[in-house]
C-alpha positions as CSV (number, residue, x, y, z in Angstrom):
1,X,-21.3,-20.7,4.6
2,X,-18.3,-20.2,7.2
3,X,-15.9,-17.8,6.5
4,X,-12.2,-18.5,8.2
5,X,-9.5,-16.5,9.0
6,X,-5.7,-17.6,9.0
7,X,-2.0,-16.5,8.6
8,X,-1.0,-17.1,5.4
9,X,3.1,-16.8,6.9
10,X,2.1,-19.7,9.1
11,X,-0.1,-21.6,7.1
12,X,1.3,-23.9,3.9
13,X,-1.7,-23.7,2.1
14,X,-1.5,-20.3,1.0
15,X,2.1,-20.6,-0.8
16,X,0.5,-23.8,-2.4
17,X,-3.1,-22.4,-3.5
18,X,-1.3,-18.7,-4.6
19,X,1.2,-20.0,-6.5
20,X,-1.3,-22.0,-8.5
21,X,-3.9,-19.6,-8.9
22,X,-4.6,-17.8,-12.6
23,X,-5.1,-14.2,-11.0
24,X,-2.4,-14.4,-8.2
25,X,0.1,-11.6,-8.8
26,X,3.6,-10.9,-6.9
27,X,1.6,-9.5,-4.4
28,X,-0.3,-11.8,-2.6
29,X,3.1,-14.0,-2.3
30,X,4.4,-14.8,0.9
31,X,7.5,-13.1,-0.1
32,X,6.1,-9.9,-0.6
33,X,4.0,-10.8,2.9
34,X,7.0,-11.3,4.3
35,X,8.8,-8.3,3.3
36,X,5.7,-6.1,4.4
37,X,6.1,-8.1,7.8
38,X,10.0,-7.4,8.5
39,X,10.0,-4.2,7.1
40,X,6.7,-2.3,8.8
41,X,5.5,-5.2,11.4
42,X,2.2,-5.8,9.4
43,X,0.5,-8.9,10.4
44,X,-1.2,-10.6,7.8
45,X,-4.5,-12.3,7.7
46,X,-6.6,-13.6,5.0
47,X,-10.1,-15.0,4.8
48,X,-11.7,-18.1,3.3
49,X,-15.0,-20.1,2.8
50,X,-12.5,-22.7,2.9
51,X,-12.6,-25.0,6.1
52,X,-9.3,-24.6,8.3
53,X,-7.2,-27.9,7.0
54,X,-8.6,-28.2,3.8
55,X,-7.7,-27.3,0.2
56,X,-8.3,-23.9,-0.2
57,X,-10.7,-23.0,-2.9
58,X,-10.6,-18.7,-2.6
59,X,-9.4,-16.2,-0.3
60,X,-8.7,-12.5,0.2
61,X,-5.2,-11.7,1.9
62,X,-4.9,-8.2,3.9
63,X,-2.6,-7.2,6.4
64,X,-3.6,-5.0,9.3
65,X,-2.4,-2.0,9.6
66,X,-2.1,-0.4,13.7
67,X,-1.3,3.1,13.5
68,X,-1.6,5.9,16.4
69,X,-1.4,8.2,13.3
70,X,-3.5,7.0,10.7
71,X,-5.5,4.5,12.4
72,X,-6.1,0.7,12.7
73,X,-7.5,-1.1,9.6
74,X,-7.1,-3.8,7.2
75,X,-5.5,-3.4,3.8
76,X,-5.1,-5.4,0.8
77,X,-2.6,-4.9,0.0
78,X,-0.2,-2.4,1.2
79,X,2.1,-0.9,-1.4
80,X,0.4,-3.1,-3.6
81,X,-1.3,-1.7,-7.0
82,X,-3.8,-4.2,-7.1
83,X,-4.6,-7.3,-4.6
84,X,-7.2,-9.5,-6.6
85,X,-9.3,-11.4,-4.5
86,X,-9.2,-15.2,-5.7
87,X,-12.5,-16.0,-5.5
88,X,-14.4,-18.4,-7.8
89,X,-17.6,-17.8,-7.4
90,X,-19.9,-14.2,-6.5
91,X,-21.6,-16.0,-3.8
92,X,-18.0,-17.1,-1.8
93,X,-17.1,-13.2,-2.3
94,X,-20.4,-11.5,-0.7
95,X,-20.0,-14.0,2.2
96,X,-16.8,-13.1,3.0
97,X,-18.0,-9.2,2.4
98,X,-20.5,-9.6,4.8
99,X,-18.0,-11.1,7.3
100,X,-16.0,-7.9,7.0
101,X,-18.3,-5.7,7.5
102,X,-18.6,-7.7,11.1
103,X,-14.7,-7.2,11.7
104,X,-14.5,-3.8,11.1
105,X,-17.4,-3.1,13.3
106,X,-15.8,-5.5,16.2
107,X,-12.1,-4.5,16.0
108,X,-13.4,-0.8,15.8
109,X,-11.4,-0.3,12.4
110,X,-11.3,3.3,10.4
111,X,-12.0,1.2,7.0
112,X,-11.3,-2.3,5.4
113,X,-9.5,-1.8,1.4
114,X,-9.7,-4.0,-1.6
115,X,-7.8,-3.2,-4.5
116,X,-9.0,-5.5,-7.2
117,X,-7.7,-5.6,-10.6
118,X,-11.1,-6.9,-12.2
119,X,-13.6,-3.8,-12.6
120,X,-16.4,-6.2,-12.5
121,X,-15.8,-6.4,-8.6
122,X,-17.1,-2.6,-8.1
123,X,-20.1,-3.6,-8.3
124,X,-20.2,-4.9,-5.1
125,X,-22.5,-3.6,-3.0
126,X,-21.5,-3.9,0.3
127,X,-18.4,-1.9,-0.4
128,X,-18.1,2.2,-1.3
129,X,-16.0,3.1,-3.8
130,X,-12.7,4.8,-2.9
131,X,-9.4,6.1,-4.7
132,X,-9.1,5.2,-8.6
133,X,-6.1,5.1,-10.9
134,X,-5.0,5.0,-14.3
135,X,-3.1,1.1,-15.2
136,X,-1.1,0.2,-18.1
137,X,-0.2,-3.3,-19.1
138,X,1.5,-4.2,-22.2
139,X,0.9,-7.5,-24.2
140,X,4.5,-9.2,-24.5
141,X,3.1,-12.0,-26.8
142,X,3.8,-10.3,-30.5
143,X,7.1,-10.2,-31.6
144,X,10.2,-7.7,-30.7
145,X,10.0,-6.2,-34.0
146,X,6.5,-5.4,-33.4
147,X,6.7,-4.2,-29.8
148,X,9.3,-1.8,-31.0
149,X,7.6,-0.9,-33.7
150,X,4.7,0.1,-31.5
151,X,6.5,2.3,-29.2
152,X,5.7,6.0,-30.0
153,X,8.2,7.2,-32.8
154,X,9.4,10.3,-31.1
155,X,9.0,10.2,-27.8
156,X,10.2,6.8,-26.6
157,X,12.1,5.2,-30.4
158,X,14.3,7.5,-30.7
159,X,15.3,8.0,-27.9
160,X,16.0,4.4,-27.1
161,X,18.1,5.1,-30.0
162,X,19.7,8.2,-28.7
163,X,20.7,5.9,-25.3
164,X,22.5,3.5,-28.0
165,X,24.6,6.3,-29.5
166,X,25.1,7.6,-26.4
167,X,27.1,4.7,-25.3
168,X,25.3,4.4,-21.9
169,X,26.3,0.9,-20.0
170,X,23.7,-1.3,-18.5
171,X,23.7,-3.9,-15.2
172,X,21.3,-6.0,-14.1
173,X,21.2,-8.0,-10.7
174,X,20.4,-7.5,-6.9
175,X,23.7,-6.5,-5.5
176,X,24.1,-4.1,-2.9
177,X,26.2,-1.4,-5.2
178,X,22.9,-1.8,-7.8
179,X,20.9,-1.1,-4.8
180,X,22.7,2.1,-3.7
181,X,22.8,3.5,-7.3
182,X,18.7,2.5,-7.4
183,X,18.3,4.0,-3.8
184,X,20.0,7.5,-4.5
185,X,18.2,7.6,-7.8
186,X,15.2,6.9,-5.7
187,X,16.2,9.7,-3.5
188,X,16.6,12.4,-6.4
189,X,13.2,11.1,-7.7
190,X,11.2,11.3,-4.8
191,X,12.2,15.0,-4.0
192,X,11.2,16.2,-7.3
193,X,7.9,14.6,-6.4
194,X,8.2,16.5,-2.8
195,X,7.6,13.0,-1.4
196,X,9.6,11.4,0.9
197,X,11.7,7.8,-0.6
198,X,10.4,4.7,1.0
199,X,12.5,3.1,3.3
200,X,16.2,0.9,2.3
201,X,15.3,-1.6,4.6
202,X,11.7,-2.2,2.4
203,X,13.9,-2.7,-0.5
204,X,16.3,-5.1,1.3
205,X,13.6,-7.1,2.4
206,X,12.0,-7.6,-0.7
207,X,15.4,-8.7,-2.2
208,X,16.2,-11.1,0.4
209,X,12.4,-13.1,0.1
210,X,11.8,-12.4,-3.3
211,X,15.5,-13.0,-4.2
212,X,14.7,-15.4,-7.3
213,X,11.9,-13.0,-8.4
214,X,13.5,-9.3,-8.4
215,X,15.7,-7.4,-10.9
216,X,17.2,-4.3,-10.6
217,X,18.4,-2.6,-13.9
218,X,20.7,0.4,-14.1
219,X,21.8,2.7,-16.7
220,X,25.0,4.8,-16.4
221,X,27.1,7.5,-18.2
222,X,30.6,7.1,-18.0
223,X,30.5,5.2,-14.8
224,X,27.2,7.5,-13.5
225,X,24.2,6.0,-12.2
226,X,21.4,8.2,-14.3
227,X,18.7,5.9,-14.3
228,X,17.3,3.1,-12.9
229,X,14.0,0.2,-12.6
230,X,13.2,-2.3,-10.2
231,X,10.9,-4.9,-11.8
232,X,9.4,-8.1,-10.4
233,X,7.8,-11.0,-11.9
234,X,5.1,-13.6,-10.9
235,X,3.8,-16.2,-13.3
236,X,3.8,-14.8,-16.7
237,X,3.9,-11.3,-15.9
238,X,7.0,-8.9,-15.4
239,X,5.8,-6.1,-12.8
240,X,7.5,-2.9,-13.0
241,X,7.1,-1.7,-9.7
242,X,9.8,1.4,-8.7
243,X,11.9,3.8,-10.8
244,X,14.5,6.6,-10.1
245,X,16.2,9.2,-12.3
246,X,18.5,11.9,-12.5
247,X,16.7,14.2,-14.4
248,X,19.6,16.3,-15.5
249,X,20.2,13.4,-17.9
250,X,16.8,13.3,-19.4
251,X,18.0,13.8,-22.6
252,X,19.8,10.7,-23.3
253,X,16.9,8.7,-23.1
254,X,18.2,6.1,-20.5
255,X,14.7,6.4,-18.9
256,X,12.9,4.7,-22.1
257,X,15.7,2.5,-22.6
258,X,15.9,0.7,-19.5
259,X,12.0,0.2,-20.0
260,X,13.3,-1.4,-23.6
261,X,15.4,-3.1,-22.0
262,X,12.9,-4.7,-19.6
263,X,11.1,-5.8,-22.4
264,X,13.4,-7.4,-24.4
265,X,14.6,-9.6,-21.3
266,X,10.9,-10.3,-20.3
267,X,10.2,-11.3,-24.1
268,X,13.7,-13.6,-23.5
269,X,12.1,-15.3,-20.3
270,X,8.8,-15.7,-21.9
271,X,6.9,-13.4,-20.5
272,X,3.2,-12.4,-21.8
273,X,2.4,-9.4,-20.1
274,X,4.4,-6.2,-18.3
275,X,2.2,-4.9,-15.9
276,X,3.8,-1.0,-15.8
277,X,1.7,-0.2,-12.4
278,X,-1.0,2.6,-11.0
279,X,-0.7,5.8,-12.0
280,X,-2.5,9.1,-10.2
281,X,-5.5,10.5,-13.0
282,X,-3.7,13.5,-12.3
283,X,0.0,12.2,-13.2
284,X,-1.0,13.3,-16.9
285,X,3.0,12.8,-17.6
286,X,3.4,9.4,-16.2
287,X,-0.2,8.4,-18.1
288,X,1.5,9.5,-21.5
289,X,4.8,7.8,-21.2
290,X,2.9,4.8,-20.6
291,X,0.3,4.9,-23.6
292,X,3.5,6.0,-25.4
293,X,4.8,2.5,-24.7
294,X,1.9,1.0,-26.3
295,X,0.4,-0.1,-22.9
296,X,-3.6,-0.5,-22.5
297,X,-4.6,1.7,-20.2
298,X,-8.2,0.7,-17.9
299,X,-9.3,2.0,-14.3
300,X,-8.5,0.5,-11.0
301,X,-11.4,1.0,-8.9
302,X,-10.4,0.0,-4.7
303,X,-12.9,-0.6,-2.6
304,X,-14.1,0.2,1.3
305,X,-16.4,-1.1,3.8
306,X,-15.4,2.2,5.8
307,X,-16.7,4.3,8.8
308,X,-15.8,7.3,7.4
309,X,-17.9,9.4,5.6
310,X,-16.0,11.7,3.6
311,X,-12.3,13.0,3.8
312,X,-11.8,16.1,5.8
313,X,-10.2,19.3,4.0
314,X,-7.8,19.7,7.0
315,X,-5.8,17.0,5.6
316,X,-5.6,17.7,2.1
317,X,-3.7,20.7,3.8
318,X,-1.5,19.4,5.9
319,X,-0.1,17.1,3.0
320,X,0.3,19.8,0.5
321,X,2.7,21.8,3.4
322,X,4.3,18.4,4.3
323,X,5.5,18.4,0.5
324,X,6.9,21.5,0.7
325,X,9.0,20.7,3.7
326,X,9.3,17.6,1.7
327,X,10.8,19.4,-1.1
328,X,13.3,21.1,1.0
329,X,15.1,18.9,3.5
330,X,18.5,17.4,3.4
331,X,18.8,13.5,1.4
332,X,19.6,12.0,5.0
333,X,16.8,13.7,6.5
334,X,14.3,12.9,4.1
335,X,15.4,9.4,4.1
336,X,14.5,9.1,7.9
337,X,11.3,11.4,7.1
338,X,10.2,7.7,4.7
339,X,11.5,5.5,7.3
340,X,9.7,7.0,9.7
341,X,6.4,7.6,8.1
342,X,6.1,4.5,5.8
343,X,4.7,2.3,8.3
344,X,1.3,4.4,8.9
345,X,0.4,5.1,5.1
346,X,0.2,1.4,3.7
């Protein structure tokens, strides 16, 4: 069995075969593709078992990464939670496995990543084991009543109730002053994190190639941007992907009800599941809020053919001081900090 390599931006087939497959997700679209191309020059390539020219049957999409400061390798996918690999059969999959582990020794490559969403796939055993994170999705199939009714009373019911009496006004869309209240939201977020915000131009480009796919929903007080989502969908499944806040508005609850409010528009469009993302095992407040919204919570488990051994303590260092100085520096700067460092994490 041959395994092929092509561009799925230059090849037809993978639009066609993606946006017919049962475990594609927004992210192995060519808009998102695209979007990762324009915005951070990563090529993408994806392998098959498929002969070139014919209808393809499985394939694994990554996009390689060239840094001079984290190194060349091949990701699937960047900024993505999970990348399934749409593959039908075990035997397809340890082929194309076993022609990996031949790239990464002949391009000279720091490590290849899959981030499946199926645990079954960590079995594999030509591939180590690498980072894992908590993910929540929540079934949209029951009714409203009953989704509501199984948000947590205190935590996330009232205070989608609180929002209500509060009066705060909602938008939805993809125009560029939802964008700037999102992005400065963004901002304040990522500094209370002591992380720098990703860059604007990653956000335009993902609402100029996933236009018909992409929501931004913002909740304000008296004209104030306090809170705001950006959700995707592919299929049957809304994707919550980004989320800002001004946290000195916490209290009004605009946080839980723009999640509310995603759901009651994903139930509208029909919908079946709201995939609310990764979160870090160690984000213990970001795991609650989620169970809190009655999401089921499993394990995603990414995967490496790697020449690394083990992660040196050096750089566990270096990023805890680079969050400090994180913490610290001027909106403008730390914009320019994302837009300049972006491009090598992937």
């Amino acid at each position: 069995m041959t395994v092929h390599a092509f561009n799925p931006l230059h090849d037809p087939r993978g639009s066609e075969f993606v946006e017919g497959h049962p475990r594609a997700s927004i992210f192995h679209t060519r808009g998102w593709l695209e979007a990762l191309h324009r915005t951070y020059g990563y090529e993408p390539i994806a392998y098959t078992t498929s002969r070139p020219a014919a209808t393809l049957t499985n394939a694994i999409v990554f996009c390689r990464i060239c840094s001079w400061l984290t190194g060349r390798r091949l990701v699937s996918l960047p900024f993505a939670d999970h990348c399934e690999p749409l593959m039908e059969d075990r035997e397809s999959f340890d082929q194309i496995c076993c022609s990996l582990q031949r790239v990464l020794d002949a391009e000279k490559l720091r490590y290849i990543e899959i981030r499946p969403r199926s645990a079954d796939l960590a079995a594999e055993p030509q591939m180590q084991k690498a980072d894992s994170f908590c993910f929540h999705a929540l079934d949209l199939r029951p009714t409203l009543d009953k989704l509501f009714r199984q948000l947590q009373k205190d935590s996330i019911q009232r205070k989608i109730r609180r929002a209500e009496r509060e009066g705060l006004s909602y938008q939805a869309g993809y125009s560029e002053a939802l964008l700037k209240a999102f992005y400065d939201l963004l901002v304040l977020t990522r500094r209370r994190h002591r992380v720098p915000p990703q860059p604007i131009a990653w956000f335009q480009n993902l609402i100029a190639c996933q236009r018909d796919r992409i929501r931004i929903q913002v909740a304000f007080k008296e004209g104030r941007a306090i809170a705001s989502l950006l959700t995707l969908w592919h299929g049957h499944t809304l994707i919550y992907k980004y989320g800002g806040s001004d946290a000195n508005f916490h209290s009004l609850g605009a946080v839980p009800y723009l999640f509310w409010k995603a759901i009651e528009e994903g139930k509208k469009q029909g919908f079946q599941e709201f995939d609310l993302g990764r979160s870090d095992t160690d984000n213990a407040g970001l795991i609650t809020f989620k169970d809190r919204l009655a999401a089921t919570r499993s394990e995603l488990r990414y995967l490496r053919c790697s020449t690394l051994r083990r992660r040196s303590a050096v750089a566990g260092y270096g990023a805890e001081a680079a969050r400090r100085l994180f913490a610290v520096m001027p909106d403008g700067v730390l914009s320019v900090a994302g837009k300049l460092l972006y491009r090598h994490v992937g």
